[in-house]
C-alpha positions as a printed Julia matrix, in Angstrom:
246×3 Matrix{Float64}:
   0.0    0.0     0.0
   2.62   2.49    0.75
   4.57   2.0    -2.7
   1.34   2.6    -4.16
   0.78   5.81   -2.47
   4.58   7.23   -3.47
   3.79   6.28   -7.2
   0.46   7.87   -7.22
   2.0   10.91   -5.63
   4.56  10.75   -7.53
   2.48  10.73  -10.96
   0.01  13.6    -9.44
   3.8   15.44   -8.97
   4.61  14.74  -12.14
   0.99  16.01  -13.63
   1.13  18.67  -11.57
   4.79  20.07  -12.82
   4.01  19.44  -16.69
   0.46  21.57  -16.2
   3.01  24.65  -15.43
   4.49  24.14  -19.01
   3.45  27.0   -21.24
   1.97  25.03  -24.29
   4.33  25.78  -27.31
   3.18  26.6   -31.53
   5.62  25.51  -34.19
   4.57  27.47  -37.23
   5.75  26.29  -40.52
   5.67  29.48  -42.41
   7.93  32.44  -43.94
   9.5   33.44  -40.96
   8.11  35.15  -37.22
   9.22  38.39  -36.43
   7.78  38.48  -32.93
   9.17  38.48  -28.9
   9.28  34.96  -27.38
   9.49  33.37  -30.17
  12.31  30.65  -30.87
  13.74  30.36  -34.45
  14.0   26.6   -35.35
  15.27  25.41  -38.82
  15.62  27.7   -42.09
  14.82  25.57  -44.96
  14.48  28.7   -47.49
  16.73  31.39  -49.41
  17.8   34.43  -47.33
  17.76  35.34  -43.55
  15.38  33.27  -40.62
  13.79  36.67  -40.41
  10.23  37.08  -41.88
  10.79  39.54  -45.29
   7.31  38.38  -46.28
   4.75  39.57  -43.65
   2.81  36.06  -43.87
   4.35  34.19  -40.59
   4.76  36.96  -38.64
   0.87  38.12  -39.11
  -0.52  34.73  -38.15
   1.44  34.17  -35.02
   0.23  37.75  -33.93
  -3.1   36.48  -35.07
  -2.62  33.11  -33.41
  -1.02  34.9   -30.06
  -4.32  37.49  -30.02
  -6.04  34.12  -29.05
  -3.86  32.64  -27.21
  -0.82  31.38  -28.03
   2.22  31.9   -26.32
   6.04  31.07  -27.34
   6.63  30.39  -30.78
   9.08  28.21  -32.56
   9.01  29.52  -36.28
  10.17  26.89  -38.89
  10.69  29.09  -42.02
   9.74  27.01  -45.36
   9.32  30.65  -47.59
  11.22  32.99  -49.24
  10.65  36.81  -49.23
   7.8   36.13  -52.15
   6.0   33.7   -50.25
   7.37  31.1   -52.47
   8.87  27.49  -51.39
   9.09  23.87  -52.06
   7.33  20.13  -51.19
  10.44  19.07  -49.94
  10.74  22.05  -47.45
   7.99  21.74  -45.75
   8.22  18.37  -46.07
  11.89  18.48  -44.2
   9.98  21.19  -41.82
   7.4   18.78  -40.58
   9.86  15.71  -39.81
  11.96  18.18  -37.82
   9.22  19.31  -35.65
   8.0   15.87  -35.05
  11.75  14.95  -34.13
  12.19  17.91  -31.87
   8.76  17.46  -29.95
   9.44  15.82  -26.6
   6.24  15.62  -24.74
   8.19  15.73  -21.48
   8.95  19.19  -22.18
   4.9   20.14  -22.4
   2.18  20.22  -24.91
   3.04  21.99  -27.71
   0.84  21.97  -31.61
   1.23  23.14  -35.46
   0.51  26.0   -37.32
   0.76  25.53  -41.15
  -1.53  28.3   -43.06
  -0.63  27.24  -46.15
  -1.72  26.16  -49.43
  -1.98  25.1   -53.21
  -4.21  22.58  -54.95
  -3.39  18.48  -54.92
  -1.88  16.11  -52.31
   1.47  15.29  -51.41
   0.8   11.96  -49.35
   3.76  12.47  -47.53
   2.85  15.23  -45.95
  -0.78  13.67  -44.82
   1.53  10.95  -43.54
   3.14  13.18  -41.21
   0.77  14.97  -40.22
  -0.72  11.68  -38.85
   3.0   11.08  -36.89
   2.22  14.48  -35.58
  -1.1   13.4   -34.44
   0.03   9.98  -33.23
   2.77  12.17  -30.97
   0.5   14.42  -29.44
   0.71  17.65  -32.0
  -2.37  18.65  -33.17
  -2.13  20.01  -36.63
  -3.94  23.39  -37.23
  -4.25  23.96  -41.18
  -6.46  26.11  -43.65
  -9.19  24.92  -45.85
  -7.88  26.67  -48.85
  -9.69  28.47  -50.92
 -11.29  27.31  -54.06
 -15.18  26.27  -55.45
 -15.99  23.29  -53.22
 -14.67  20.91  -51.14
 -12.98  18.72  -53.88
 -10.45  21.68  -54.44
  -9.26  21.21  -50.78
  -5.53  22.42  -50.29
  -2.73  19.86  -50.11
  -3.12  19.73  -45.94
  -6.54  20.1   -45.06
  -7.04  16.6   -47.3
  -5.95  14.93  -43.69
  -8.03  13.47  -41.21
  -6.55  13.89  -38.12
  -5.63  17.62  -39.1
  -7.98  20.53  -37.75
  -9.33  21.99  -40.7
 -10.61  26.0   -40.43
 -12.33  27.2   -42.88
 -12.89  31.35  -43.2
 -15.67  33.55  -42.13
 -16.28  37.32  -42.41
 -18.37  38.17  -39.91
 -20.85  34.83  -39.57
 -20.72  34.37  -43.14
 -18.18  31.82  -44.95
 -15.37  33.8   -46.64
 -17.06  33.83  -50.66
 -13.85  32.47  -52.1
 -13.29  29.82  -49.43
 -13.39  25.98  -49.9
 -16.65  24.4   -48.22
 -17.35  20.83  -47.68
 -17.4   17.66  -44.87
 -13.78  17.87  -44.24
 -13.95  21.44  -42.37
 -14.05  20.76  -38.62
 -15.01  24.62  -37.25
 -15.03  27.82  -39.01
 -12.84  31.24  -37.84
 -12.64  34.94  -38.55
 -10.53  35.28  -42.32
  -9.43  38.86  -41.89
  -6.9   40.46  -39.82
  -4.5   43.28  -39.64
  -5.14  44.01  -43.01
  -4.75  40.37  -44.12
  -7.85  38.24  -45.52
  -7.71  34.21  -46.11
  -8.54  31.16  -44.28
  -4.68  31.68  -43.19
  -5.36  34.01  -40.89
  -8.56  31.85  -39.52
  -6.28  29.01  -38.94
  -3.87  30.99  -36.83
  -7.29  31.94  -34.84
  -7.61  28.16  -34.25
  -3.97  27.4   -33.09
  -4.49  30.29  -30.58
  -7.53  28.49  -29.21
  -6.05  25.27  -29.19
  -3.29  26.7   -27.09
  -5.18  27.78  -24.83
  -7.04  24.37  -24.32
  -3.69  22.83  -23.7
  -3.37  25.3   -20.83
  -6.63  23.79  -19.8
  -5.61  20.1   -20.23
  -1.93  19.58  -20.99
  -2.4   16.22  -22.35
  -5.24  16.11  -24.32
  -4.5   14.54  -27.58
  -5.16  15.9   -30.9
  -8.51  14.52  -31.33
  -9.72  15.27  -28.22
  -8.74  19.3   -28.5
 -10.8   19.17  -31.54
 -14.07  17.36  -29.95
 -13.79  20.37  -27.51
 -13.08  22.93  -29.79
 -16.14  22.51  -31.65
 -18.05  21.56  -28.69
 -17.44  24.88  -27.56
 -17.93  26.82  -30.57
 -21.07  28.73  -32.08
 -23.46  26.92  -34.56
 -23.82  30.8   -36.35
 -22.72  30.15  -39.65
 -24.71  31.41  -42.43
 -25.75  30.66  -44.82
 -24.12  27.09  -44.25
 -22.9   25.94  -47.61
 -23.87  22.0   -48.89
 -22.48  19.93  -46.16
 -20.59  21.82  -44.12
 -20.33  22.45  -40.23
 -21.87  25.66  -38.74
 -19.65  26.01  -35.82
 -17.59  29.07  -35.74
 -14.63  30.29  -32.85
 -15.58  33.47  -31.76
 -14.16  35.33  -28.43
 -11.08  34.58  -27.8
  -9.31  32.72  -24.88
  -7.7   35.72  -23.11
């Protein structure tokens, strides 16, 4: 009886010190120009800083809802431009660097472009299977057959765009969008910027429950959300983030 009560103490200890870890967002992207944030891998042309605008607007995005420190993974140039293989180099190293010992962390990667690359739906599933939950875009395009290279996996959460409560015109629709999030901010419009909403919310469920995995954050996170979509294209979930977790 007394061993048991030192390694159930000693669990509740060891629960009690990984709660205290500030949850951590990798964002694959051109670059973050912003305090507290830690500057991983540079897997395109030029300087780790952000000369494009893109990374550095959806961490401020994703930090206005709650994200905290930031480990920026640039995979794009000063045009926005980059390569398969980049951010398919980008997602192996966050998946190798992740140590859940060292807290929850998850993934920003508001990106695009039509097709599949199965490699990358692979790893996103690794991601999953370690405890990252994936935050990505719906894309934009005419329906949900035109969805973006990342939001084709299932174990990603997939945002789609909103302005106001109505779905961003130019936006992809369909069964594969879990919850849908403001599109415009700071002078920026695209379901980009409503992913970065997401990761900010996620972040601040892992506050909530350090260890939640992937598909559990996303059961909550549209639990939680408002069914005020409209009008709510063929198929498609209502449920939209609104306030923010601060």
């Amino acid at each position: 009886m007394r061993r048991l009560v030192i390694i159930v103490a000693a669990l509740l200890c060891s629960v009690a010190a990984h709660s205290q870890v500030e949850p951590r967002l990798y964002i694959i992207d051109s670059g973050v120009n912003l305090v507290n944030t830690t500057a991983g891998p540079n897997y395109a042309s030029g300087p780790h800083a952000d000369c494009n605008g893109h990374g550095t607007t959806v961490g401020q995005i994703a930090r206005d809802y709650g994200a905290g420190p930031i480990i920026s993974v640039r995979v794009f140039d000063c045009s926005g431009g980059g390569y398969d293989a980049s951010i398919t180099a980008a997602l192996q190293w966050v998946i190798a660097d992740h140590n859940p010992a060292n807290g929850p962390a998850a993934v920003l990667m508001a990106m695009g472009g039509p097709g599949e690359v199965p490699a990358w739906i692979a790893l996103i599933d690794e991601a999953a299977q370690d405890g990252l939950a994936v935050i990505v875009p719906s894309g934009h395009g005419p329906d949900w057959t035109f969805f973006q290279k990342l939001a084709r996996s299932e174990t990603a959460i997939v945002v789609g765009g909103v302005i106001g409560t109505a779905p961003l015109w130019y936006g992809n629709f369909g069964p594969q969008i879990d919850i849908y999030a403001s599109a415009t901010a700071y002078g920026w419009q695209g379901t980009s910027m409503s992913a970065a909403v997401v990761a900010g919310k996620v972040i601040g469920l892992l506050r909530q429950m350090p260890w939640a995995p992937p598909a559990h954050l996303r059961t909550v996170l549209v639990d939680s959300a408002t069914p005020t979509l409209s009008p709510v294209p063929p198929g498609t979930t209502d449920r939209i983030v609104l306030a923010p977790n601060r």
